[in-house]
C-alpha positions in Angstrom: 0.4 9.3 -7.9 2.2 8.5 -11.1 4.8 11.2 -13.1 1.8 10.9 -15.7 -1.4 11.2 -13.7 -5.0 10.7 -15.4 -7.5 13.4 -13.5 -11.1 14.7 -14.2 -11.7 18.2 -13.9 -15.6 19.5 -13.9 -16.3 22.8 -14.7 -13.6 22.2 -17.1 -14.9 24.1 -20.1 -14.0 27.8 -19.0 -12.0 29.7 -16.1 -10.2 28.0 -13.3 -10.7 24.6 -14.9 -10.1 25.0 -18.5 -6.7 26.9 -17.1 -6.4 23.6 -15.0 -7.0 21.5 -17.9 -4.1 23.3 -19.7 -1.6 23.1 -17.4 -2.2 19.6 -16.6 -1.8 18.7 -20.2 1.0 20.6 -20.9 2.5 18.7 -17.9 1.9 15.5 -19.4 -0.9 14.1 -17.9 -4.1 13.0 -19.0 -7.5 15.2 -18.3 -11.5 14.6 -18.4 -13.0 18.0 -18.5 -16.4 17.8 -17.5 -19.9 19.8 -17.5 -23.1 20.8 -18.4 -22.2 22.9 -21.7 -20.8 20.2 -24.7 -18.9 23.5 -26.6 -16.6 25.2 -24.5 -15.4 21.4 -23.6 -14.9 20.0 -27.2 -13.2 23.5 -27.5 -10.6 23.0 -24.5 -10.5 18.8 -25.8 -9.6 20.6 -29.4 -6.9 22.7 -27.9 -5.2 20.6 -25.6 -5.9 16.9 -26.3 -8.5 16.5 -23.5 -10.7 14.1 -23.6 -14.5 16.4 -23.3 -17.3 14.2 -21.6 -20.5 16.6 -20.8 -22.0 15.6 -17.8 -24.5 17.3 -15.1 -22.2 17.2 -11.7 -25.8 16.9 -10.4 -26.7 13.7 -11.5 -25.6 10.4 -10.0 -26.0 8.5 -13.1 -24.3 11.4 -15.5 -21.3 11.3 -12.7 -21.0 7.5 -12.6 -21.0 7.3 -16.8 -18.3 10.1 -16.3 -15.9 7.9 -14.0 -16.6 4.9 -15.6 -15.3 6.7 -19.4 -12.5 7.4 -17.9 -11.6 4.3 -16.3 -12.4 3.0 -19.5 -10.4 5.0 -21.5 -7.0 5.0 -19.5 -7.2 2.5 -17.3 -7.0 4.3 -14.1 -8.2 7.8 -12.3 -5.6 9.4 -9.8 -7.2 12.8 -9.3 -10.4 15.3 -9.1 -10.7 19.0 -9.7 -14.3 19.8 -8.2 -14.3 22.9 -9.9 -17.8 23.0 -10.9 -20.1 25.7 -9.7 -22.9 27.9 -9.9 -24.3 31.1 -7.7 -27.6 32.8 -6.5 -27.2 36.6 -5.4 -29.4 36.9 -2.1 -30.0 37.4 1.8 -31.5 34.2 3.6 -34.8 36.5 3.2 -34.6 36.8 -0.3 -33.5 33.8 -1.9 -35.7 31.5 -3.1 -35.9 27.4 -2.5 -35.5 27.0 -5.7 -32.0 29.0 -6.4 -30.6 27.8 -2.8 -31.7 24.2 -3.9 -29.9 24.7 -7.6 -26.7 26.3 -5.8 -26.4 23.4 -3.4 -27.0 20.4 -5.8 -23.8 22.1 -8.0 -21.7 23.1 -5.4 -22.3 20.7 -2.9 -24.2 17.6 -3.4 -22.2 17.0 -7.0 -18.9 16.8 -5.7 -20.6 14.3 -3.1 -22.2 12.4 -5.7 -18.7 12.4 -7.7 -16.4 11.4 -5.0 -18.9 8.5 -3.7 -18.6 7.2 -7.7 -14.7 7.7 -8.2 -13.5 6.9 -4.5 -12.9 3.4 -5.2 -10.2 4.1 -7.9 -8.6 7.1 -5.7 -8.0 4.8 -3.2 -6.7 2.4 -5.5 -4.5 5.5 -7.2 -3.4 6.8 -4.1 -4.7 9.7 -5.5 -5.6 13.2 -4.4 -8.5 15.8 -4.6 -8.8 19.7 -5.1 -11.6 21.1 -4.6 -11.9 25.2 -5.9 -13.9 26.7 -2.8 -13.8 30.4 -2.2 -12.6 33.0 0.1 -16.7 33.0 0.1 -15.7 29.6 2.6 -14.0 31.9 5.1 -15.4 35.2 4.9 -19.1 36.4 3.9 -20.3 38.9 2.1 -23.8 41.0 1.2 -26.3 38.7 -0.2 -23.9 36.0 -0.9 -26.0 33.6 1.2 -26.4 30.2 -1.0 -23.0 30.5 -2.3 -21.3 31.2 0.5 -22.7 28.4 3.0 -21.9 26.0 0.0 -18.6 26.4 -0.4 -18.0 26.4 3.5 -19.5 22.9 3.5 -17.5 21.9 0.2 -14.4 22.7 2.3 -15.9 20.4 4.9 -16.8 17.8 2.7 -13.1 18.3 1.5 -11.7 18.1 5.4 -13.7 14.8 5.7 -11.8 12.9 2.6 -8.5 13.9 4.5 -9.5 12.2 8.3 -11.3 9.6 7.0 -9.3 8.4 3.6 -5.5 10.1 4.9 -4.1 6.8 6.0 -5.0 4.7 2.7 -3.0 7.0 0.9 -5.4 9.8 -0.6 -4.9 13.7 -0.2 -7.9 16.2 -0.3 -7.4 19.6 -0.2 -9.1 23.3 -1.3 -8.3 26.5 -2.9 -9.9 29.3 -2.1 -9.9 32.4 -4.7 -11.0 35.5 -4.4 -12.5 37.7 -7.2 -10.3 35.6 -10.6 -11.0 36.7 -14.2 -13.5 34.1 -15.5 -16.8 34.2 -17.2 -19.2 33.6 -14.2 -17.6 36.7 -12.4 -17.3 38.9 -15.4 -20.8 38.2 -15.1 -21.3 38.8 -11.6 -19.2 42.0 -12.1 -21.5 43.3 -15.2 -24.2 43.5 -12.8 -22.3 45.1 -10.3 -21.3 47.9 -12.8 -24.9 48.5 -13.9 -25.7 48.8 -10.5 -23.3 51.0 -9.1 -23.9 53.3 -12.3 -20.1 52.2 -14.1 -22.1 51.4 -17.1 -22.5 48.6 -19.8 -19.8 46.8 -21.8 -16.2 45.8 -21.8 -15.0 48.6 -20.0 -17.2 48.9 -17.1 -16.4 45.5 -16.1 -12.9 46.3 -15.9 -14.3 49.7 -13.7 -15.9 47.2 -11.3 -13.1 44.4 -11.4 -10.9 47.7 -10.3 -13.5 49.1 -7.6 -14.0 45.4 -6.0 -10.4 44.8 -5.6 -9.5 48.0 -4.3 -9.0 47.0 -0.8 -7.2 43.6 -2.4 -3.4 43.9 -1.5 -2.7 43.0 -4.7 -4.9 45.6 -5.9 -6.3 43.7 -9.2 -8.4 40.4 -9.5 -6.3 36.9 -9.8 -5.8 35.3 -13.4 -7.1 31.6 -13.8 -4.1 30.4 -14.7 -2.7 31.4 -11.0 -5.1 29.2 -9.3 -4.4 26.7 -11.6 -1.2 26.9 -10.3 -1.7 25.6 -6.9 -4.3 23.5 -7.8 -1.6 21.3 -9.4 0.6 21.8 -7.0 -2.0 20.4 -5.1 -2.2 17.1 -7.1 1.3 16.5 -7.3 3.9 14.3 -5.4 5.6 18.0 -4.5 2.8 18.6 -1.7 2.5 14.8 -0.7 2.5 16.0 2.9 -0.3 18.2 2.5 -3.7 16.8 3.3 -7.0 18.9 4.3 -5.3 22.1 4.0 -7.4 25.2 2.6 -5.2 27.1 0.6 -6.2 31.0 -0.3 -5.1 32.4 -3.8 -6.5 35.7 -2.7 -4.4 38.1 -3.6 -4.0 38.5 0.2 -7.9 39.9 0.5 -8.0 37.5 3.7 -4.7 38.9 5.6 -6.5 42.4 5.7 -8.2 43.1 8.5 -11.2 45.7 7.4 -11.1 47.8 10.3 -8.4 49.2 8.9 -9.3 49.8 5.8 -10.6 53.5 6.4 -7.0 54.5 7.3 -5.9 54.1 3.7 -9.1 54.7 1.6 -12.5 56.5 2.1 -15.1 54.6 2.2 -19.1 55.4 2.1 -22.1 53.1 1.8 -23.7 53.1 -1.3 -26.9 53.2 0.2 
């Protein structure tokens, strides 16, 4: 790549990717942010001098407008941030078709659908890929089914750019966060407080931020703008020898091994 690097980032209205979009800007380089909602986008274009393109990651002719504007519009594409994503609580026996098809098309068949349309101009970029997995990828939780099985094939999907593209010059490689401060798991963590009787609002989704992360090392959930971190990183000459790697920002949640977790805490099923 380029000092000044022209990359799309999807998803890239809120969370990890508007937190990408930031940095990359503030780095210099020029950003697409992508997806399906137009007003957190125009908000992140507003504040950082994105350009905002609203897209369904879903649709191949919504993905192939979205490379070809920014081909258009400067010229060139060196990097992706598949960022975008979406989740269905759920055991294999209670999910429905319809919420496993919806997780897959977003977490899966988009970023296929977007790497098929911009691959072309990677190659000619030399360029590199991130794609924002999930500790999800490496280790499975209750009713996580959809999501889960996903991202593990998104960090395939990721794997496969590396072996098949490495020696024409283009990098692909994952992060995989654990439990980050963003508005799908504020979300996903109201829920969980209502449920495990922490209450409603503001402050019982801090009580079930705390609760989840207990066993985390770190002991607190990640910021988006750490993950952005290494997700540039990623993109940048600086980790040019780096090429299908899957790299946690987990707090160190994966380092612990849970049989030991009663040593420190006590711990009792909730039902």
């Amino acid at each position: 790549m380029t000092d000044s690097r022209v990359v799309i980032v999807t998803g890239g209205g809120t969370g990890i990717g508007a937190a990408t979009a930031r940095q990359l800007r503030a780095a210099g380089h020029r950003v697409v942010v992508s997806g399906r909602r137009p007003e957190p986008l125009h908000l992140i274009a507003e504040e950082t001098g994105a350009l905002a393109h609203p897209s369904d990651a879903a649709d191949p002719d919504a993905v192939a407008e979205l490379v070809a504007v920014t081909t258009r519009t400067y010229g060139r594409l060196d990097g992706l941030v598949l960022n975008a994503g979406t989740g269905r609580p759920g055991a294999v026996g209670d999910i429905t078709p319809e919420d496993w098809a919806t997780v897959m098309a977003t977490n899966l068949t988009g970023p296929f659908l977007l790497l098929r349309a911009a691959l072309p101009h990677l190659l000619e970029a030399r360029g590199s890929v991130v794609a924002v997995a999930s500790v999800a990828a490496l280790r499975n939780g209750v009713g996580n089914a959809a999501y889960a099985t996903s991202k593990a094939a998104l960090l395939q999907l990721t794997r496969s750019l590396a072996v098949d593209y490495g020696a024409r010059g283009l990098r692909a490689n994952s992060v995989c966060p654990s439990w980050v401060r963003t508005e799908m798991a504020d979300w996903r963590m109201g829920r969980f407080a209502q449920d495990a009787g922490l209450g409603e609002g503001p402050e019982a989704v801090d009580a079930a931020y705390d609760e989840a992360t207990r066993l985390t090392p770190a002991a607190r959930p990640g910021r988006p703008e750490e993950v952005a971190e290494a997700i540039s990183w990623l993109l940048s000459p600086a980790a040019s020898y780096v090429n299908g790697a899957s790299l946690t920002v987990d707090g160190g949640v994966t380092a612990l091994d849970p049989g030991t977790a009663a040593f420190k805490f006590h711990l009792e099923p909730r039902g």
